[in-house]
FIMARVO-913304 format. One line per field, with one value per residue (C-alpha): residue number from 1; x, z, y. Coordinates in pm, 1 decimal, always signed. Example, Ala and Ser with C-alpha at 12.3 -4.5 7.8 and 13.67 -1.06 7.14 Angstrom:
pos	[1 / 2] .
px	[+1230.0 / +1367.0] .
pz	[+780.0 / +714.0] .
py	[-450.0 / -106.0] .
***
This chain:
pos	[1 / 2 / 3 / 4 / 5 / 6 / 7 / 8 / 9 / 10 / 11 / 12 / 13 / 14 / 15 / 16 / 17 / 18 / 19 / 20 / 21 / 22 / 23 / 24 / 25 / 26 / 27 / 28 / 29 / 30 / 31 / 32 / 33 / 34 / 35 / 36 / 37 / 38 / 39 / 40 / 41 / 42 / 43 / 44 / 45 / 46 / 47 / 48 / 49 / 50 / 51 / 52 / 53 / 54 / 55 / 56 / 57 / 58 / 59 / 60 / 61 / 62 / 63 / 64 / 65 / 66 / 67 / 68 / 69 / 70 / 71 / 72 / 73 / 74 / 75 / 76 / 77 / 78 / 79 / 80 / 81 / 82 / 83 / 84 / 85 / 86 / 87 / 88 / 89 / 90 / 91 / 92 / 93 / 94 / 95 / 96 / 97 / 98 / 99 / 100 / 101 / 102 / 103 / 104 / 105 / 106 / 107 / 108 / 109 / 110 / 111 / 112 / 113 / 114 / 115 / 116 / 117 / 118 / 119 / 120 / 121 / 122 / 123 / 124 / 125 / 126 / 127 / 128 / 129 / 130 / 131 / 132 / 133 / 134 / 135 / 136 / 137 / 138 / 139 / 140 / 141 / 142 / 143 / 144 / 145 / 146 / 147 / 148 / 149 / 150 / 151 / 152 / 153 / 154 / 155 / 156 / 157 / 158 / 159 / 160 / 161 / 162 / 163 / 164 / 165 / 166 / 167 / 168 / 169 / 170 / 171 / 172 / 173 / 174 / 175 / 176 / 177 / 178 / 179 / 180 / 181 / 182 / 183 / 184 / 185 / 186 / 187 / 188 / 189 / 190 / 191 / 192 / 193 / 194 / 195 / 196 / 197 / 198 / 199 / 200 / 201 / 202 / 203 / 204 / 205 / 206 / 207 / 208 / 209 / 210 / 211 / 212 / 213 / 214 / 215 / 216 / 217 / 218 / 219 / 220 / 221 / 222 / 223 / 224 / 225 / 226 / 227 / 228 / 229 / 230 / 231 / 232 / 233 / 234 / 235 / 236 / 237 / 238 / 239 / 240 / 241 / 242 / 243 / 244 / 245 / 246 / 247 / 248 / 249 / 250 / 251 / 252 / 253 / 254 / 255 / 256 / 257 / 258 / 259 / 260 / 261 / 262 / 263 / 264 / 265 / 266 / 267 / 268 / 269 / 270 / 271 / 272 / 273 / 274 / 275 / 276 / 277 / 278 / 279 / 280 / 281 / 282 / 283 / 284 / 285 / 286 / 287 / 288 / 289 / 290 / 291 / 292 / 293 / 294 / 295 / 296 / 297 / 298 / 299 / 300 / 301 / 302 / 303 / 304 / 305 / 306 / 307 / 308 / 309 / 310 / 311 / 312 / 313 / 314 / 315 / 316 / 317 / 318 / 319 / 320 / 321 / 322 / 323 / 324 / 325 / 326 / 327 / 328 / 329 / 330 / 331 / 332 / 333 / 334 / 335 / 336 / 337 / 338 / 339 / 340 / 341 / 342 / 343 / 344 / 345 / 346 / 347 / 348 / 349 / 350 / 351 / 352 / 353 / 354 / 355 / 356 / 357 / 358 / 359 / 360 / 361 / 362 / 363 / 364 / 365 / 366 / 367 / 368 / 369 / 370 / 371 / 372 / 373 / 374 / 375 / 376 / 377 / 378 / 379 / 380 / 381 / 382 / 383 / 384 / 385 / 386 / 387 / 388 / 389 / 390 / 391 / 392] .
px	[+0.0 / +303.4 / +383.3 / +64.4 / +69.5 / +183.4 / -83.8 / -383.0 / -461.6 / -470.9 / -711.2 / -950.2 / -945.9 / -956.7 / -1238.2 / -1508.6 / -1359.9 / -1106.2 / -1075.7 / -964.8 / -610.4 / -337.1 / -11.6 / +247.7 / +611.1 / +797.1 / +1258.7 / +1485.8 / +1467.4 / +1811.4 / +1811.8 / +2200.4 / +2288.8 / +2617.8 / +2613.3 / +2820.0 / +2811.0 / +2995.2 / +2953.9 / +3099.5 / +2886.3 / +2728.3 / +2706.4 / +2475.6 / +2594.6 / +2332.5 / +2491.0 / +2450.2 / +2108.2 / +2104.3 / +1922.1 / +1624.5 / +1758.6 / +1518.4 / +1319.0 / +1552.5 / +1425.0 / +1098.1 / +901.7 / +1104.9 / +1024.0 / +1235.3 / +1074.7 / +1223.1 / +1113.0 / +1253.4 / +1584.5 / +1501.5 / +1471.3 / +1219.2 / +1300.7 / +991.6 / +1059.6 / +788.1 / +785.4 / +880.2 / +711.9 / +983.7 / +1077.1 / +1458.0 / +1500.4 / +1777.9 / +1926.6 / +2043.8 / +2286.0 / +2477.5 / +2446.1 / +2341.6 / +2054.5 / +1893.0 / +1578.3 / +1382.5 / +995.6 / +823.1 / +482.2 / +256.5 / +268.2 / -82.0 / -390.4 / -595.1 / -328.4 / -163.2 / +16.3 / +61.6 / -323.2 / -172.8 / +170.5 / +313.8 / +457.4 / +507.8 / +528.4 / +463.4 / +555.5 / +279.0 / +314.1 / +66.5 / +307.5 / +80.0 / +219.8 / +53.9 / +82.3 / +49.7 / -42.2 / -156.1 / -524.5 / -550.1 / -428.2 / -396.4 / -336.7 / -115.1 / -95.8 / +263.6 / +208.6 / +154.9 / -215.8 / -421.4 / -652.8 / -822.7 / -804.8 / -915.9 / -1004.3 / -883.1 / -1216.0 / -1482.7 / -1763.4 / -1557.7 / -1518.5 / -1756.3 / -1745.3 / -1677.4 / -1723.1 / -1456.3 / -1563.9 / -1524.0 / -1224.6 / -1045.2 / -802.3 / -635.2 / -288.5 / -200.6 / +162.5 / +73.0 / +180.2 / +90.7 / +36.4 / +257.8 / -41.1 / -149.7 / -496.3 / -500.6 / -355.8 / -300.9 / -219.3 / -280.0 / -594.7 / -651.0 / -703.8 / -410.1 / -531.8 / -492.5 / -157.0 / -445.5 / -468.2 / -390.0 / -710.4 / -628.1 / -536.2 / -687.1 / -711.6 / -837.3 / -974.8 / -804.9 / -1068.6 / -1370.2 / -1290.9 / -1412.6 / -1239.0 / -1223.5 / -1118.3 / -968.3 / -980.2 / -652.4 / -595.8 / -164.1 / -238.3 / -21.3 / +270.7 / +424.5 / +290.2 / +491.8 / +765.3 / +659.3 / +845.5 / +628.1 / +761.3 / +466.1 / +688.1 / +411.4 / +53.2 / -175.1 / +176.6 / +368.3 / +623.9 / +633.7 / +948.9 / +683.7 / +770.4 / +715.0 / +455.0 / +547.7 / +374.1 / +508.1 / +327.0 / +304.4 / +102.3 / -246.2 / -144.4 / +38.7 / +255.9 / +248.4 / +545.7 / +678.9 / +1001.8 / +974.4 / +946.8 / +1013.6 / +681.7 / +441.6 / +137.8 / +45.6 / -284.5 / -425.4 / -646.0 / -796.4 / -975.1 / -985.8 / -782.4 / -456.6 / -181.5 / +15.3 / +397.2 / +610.0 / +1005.3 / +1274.1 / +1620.3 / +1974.9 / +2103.4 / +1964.8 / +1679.9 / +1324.9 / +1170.7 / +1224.3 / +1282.9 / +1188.9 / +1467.7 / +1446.8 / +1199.1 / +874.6 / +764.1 / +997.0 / +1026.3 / +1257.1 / +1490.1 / +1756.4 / +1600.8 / +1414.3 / +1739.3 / +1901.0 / +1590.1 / +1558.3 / +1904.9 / +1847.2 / +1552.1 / +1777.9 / +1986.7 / +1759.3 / +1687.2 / +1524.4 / +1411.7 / +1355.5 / +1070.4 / +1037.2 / +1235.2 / +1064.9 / +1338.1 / +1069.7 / +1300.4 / +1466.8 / +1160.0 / +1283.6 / +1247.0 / +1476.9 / +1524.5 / +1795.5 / +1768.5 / +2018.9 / +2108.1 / +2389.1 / +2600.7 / +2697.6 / +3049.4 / +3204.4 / +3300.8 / +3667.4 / +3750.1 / +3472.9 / +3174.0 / +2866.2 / +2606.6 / +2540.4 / +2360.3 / +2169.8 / +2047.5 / +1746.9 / +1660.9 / +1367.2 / +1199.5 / +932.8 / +671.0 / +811.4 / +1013.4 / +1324.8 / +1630.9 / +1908.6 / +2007.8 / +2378.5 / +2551.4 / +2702.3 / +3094.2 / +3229.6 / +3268.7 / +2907.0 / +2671.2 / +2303.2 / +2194.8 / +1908.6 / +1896.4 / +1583.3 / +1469.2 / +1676.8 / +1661.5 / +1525.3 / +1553.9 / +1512.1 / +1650.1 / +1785.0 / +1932.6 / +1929.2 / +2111.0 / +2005.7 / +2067.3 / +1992.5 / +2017.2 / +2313.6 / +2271.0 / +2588.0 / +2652.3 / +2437.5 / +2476.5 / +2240.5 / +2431.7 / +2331.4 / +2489.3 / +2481.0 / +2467.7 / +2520.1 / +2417.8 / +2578.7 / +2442.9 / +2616.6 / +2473.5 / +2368.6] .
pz	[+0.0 / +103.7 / -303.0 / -383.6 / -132.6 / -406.0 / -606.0 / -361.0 / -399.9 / -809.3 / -757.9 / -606.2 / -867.0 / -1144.6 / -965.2 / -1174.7 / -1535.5 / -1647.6 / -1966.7 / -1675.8 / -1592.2 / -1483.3 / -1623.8 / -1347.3 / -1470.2 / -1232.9 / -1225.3 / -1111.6 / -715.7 / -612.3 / -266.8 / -250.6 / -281.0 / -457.9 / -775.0 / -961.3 / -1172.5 / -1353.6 / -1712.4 / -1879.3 / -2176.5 / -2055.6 / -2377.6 / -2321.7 / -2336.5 / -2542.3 / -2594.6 / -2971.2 / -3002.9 / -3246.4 / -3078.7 / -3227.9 / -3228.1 / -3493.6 / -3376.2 / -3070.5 / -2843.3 / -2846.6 / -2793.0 / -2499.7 / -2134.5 / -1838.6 / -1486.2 / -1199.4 / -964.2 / -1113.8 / -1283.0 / -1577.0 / -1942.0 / -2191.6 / -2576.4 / -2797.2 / -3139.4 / -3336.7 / -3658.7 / -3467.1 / -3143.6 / -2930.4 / -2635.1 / -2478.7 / -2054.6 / -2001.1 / -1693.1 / -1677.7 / -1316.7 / -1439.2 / -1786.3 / -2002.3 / -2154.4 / -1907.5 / -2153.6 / -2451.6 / -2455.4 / -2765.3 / -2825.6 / -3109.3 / -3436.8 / -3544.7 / -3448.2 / -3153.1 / -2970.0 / -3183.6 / -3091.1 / -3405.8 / -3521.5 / -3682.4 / -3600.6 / -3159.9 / -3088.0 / -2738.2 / -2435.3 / -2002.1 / -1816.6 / -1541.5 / -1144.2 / -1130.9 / -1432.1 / -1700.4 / -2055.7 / -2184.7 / -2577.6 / -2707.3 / -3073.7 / -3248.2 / -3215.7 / -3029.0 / -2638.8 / -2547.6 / -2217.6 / -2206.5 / -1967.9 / -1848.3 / -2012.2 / -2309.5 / -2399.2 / -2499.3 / -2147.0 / -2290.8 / -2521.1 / -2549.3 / -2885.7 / -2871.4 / -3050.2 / -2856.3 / -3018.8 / -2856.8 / -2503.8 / -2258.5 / -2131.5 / -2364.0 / -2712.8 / -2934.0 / -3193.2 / -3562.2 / -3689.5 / -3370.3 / -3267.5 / -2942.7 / -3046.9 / -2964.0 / -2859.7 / -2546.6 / -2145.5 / -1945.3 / -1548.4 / -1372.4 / -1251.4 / -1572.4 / -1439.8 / -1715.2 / -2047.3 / -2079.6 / -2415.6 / -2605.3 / -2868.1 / -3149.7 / -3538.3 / -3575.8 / -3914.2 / -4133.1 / -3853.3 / -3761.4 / -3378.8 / -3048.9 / -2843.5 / -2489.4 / -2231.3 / -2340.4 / -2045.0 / -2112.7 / -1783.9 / -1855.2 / -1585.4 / -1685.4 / -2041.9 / -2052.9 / -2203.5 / -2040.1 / -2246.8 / -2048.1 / -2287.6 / -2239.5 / -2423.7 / -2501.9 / -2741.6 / -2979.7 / -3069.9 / -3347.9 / -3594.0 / -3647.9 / -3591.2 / -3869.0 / -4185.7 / -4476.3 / -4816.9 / -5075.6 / -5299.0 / -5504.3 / -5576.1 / -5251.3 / -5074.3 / -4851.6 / -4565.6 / -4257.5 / -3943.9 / -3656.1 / -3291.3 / -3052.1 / -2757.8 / -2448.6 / -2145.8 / -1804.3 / -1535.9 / -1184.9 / -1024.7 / -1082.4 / -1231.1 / -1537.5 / -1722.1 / -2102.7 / -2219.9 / -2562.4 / -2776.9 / -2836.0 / -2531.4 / -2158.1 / -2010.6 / -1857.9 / -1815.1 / -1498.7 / -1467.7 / -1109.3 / -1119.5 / -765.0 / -843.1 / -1244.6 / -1244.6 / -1496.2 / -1377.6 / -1651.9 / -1601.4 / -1785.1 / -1666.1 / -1767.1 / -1807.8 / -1722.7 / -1961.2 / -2251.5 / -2477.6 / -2347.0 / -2677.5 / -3055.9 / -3277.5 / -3621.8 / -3801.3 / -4040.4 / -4377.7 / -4308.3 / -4687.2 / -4887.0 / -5260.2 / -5329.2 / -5108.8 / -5069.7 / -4936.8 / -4702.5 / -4585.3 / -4506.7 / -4295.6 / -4114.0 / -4017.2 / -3906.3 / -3724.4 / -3538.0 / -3423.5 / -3233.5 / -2858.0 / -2833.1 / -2526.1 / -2437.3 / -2205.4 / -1821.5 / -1699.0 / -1313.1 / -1057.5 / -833.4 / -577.2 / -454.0 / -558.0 / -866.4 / -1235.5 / -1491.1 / -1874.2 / -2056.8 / -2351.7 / -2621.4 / -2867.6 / -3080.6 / -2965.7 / -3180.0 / -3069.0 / -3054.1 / -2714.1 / -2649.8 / -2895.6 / -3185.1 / -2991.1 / -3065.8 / -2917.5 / -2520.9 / -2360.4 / -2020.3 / -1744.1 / -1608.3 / -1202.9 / -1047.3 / -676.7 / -642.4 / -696.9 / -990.2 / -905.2 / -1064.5 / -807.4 / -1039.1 / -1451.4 / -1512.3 / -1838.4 / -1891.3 / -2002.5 / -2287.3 / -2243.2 / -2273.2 / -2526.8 / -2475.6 / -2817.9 / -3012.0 / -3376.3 / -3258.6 / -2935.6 / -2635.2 / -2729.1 / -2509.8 / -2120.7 / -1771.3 / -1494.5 / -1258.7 / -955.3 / -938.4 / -1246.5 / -1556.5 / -1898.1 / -2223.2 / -2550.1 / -2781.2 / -3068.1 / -3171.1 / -3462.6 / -3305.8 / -2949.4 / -2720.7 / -2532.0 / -2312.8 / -2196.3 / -1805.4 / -1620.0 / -1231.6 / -1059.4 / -710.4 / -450.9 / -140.4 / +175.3 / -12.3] .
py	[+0.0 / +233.3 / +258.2 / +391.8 / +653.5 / +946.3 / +851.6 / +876.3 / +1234.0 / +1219.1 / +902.2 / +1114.4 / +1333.4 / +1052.8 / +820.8 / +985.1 / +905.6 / +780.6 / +1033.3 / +1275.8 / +1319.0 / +1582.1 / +1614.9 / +1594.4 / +1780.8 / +1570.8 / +1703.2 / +1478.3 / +1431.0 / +1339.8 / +1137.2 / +1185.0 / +848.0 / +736.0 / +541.5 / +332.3 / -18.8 / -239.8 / -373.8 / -678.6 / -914.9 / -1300.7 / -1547.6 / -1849.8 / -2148.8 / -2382.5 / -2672.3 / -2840.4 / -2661.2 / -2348.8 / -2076.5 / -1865.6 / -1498.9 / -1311.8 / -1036.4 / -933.3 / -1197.4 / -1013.5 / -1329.1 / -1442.7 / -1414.7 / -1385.2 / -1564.9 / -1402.9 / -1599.6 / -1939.0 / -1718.1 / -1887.8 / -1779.5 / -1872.7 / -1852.5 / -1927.5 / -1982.9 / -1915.6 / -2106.5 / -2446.6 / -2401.7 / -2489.0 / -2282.3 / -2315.6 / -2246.2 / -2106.7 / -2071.4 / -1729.1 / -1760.4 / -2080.3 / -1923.2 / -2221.4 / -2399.8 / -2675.7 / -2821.8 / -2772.6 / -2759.0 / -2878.6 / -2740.0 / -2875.1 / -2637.4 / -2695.9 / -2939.7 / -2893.3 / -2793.1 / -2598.3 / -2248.2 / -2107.1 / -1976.6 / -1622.9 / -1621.8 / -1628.0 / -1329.7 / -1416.2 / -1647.7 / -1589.4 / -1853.3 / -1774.8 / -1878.0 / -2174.9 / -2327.4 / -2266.8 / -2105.4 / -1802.8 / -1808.8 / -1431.8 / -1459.7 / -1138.2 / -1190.2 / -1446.6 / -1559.6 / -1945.4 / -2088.3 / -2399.6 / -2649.9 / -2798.5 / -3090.2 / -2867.4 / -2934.9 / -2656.4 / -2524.2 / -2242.0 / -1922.8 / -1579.0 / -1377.7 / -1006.6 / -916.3 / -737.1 / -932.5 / -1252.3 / -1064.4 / -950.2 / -593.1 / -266.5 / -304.9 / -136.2 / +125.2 / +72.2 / +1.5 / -38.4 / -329.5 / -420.8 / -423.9 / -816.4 / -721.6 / -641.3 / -811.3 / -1064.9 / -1044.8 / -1269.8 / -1488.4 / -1459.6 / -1289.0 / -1044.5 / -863.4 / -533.0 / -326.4 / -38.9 / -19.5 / +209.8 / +208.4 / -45.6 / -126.5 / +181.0 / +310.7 / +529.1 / +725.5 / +503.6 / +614.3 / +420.3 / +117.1 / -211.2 / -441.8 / -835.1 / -979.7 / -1349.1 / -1490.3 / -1370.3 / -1300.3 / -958.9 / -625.3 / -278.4 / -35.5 / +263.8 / +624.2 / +800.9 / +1135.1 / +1054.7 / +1390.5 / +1153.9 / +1333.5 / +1045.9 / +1110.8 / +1380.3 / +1168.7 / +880.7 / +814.7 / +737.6 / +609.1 / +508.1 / +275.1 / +228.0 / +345.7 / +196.8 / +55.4 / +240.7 / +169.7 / +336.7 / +416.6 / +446.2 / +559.6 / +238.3 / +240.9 / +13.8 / -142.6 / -223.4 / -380.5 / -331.0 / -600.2 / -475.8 / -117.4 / -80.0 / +188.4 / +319.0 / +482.9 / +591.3 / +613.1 / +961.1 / +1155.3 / +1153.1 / +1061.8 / +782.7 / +718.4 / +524.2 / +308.7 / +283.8 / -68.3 / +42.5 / +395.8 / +307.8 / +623.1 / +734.7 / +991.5 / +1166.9 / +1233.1 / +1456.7 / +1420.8 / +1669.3 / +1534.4 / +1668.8 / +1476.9 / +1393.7 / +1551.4 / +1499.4 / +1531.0 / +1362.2 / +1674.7 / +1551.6 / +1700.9 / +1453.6 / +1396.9 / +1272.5 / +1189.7 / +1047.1 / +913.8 / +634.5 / +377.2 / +661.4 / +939.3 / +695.8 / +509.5 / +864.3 / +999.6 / +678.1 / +707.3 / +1057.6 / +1002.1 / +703.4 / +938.5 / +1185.0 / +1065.8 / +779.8 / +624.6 / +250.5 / +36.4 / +134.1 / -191.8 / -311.0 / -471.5 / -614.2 / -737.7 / -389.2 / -183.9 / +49.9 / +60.6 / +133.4 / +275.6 / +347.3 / +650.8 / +689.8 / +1016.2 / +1148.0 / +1433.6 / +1682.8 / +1639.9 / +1328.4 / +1248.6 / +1046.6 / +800.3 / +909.4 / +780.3 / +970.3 / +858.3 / +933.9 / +626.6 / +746.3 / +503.3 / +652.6 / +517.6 / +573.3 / +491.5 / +234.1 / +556.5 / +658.9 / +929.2 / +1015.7 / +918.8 / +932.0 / +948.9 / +834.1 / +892.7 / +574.7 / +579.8 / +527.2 / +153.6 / +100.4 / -27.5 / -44.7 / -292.8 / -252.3 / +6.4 / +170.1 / +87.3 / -141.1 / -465.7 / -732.3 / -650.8 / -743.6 / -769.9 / -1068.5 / -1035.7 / -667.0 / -643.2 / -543.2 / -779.9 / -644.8 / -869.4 / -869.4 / -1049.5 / -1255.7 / -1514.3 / -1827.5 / -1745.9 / -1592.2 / -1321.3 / -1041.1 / -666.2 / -713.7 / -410.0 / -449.6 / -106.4 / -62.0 / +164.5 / +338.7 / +145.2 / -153.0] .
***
């Protein structure tokens, strides 16, 4: 209860509708502390198997209460454990492809390894519920018509890469008009008991479009860069954050309530500037402003360390100057208090690498310390970041 304490007096304001909110411009609150970490790489070691490392590890999921990780692989259905402390793969788990229990009805896009040892399959428009023994328990359709509870409007989809709760009690994502890369219009949360929806209006006054890159190759077929949307949970609460600026949104489950929060930064940008082309007309010019638009800050997923109460995200951007040694970009570690205040922002040194072109890669952390995905030739390997505080 002591974490939700900060949020009380906005709840009361927010208990009458949740399309009400108040935008919180929160600076950095520095408890004094001292702050340092180390930083070194951890390669997996899995054995004669040949690891699935396409899409950044996006469909993995890390357990932190069994240490383990779990690496789906889509197309064959098989999921490797790894054991991230002793570093190394321990089993395989073969799910069936297709049939009645089948995990692959559009295409997986993700797997939760939930506390009563049940697998949560997260396929685009569909969720499934597997048993250990891998049989198929139940599923859930991410249509309203399928769903009891609100009823989306026309046009609108719950975006299916959205998260799981750890006893896998619910879903929670974003929903919009995903179809035509049309306007995000709120929370999405899929009640995995009752199989009902609640759809929670948030105004995000969506700021990415103006930070999309569109390229029409041909007549009716474009491509697009997009800015990336993420979701963190918090037990029952959950937080929606974005790639493009330095703010959250935090979902209150209790009071049905959302608190807006705006951060400024010492550091590092707090805003996407666009200065790049937004329309362009062949593979050039849209090579040249993706790489511009890379370059601008960029910010990654709010990263939860359940066991010492803080959250974490790390935020890239070039410099204009190269710092020692030619290096660019500045990568920032963002740290903030179990109420989501900002403690502490550290510009990391120049030994360190945060992965991932766009976004950070594939994250969590274990044992306090933070792993991040580096993609190597056939070997799952991570970025480890151990964070040390004084008096801990």
């Amino acid at each position: 209860m002591r974490r939700l304490l900060p949020f009380l007096f906005l709840s009361l304001i927010f208990s009458c509708s949740t399309k009400k909110e108040k935008v919180e411009v929160v600076p950095q609150n520095s408890v004094g502390f001292q702050f340092d970490y180390s930083l070194d790489t951890v390669i997996m070691d899995s054995g004669d198997s040949m690891p699935y490392l396409d899409m950044n590890l996006v469909s993995s999921d890390y357990d932190a209460a069994e240490g383990l990780f779990y690496n789906l692989d889509p197309g064959t259905a098989r999921v490797d454990v790894y054991d991230i402390a002793e570093q190394k793969l321990i089993k395989h788990i073969q799910f069936d492809v297709h049939g009645p229990n089948g995990i692959r009805k559009y295409f997986p896009t993700g797997i939760k390894k939930i506390r009563n040892g049940d697998f949560i399959i997260r396929d685009y428009f569909e969720i499934l519920r597997m048993g250990e023994d891998t049989q198929l328990k139940d599923s859930y359709r991410l249509q309203s018509h399928k769903l009891e509870g609100d009823d989306l409007g026309e046009s609108q989809e719950v975006n299916g890469m959205g998260e799981i709760a750890e006893d896998g009690s619910y879903f929670a994502s974003y929903y919009g008009y995903y179809p035509s890369n049309g306007r995000i219009v709120g929370l999405a949360k899929v009640d995995l008991t009752t199989k009902s929806l609640q759809l929670i209006p948030v105004n995000f006054r969506d700021q990415s479009e103006k930070f999309l890159i569109r390229w029409e190759y041909r007549e009716g077929k474009s491509t697009v860069v997009p800015e990336y949307k993420f979701i963190t949970l918090d037990g029952r609460n959950f937080i929606a954050t974005n790639s493009y600026k330095n703010e959250l949104w935090y979902y209150y489950a209790a009071n049905d309530s959302v608190v807006h929060r705006v951060y400024k930064s010492s550091l590092i940008s707090n805003i996407k500037r666009g200065y790049f082309r937004k329309q362009v007309g062949s593979m050039q010019e849209f090579n040249l402003a993706k790489k511009r638009k890379f370059q601008e800050v960029v910010f990654g997923p709010i990263i939860k360390d359940p066991k010492n109460k803080r959250f974490y995200r790390y935020s890239r951007e070039v410099q204009a100057e190269p710092e020692e040694g030619g290096r660019y970009f500045r990568f920032v570690l963002s740290i903030f208090d179990e109420n989501l205040n900002l403690i502490h922002e550290e510009k990391l040194d120049l030994s360190a690498f945060i992965p991932g072109e766009y976004f950070v890669n594939k994250t969590f952390v274990h044992e306090g310390m933070l792993y991040t995905f580096l993609k190597l030739e056939n070997q799952i390997a991570f970025v480890r970041l151990q964070p040390r505080f004084e008096n801990e």
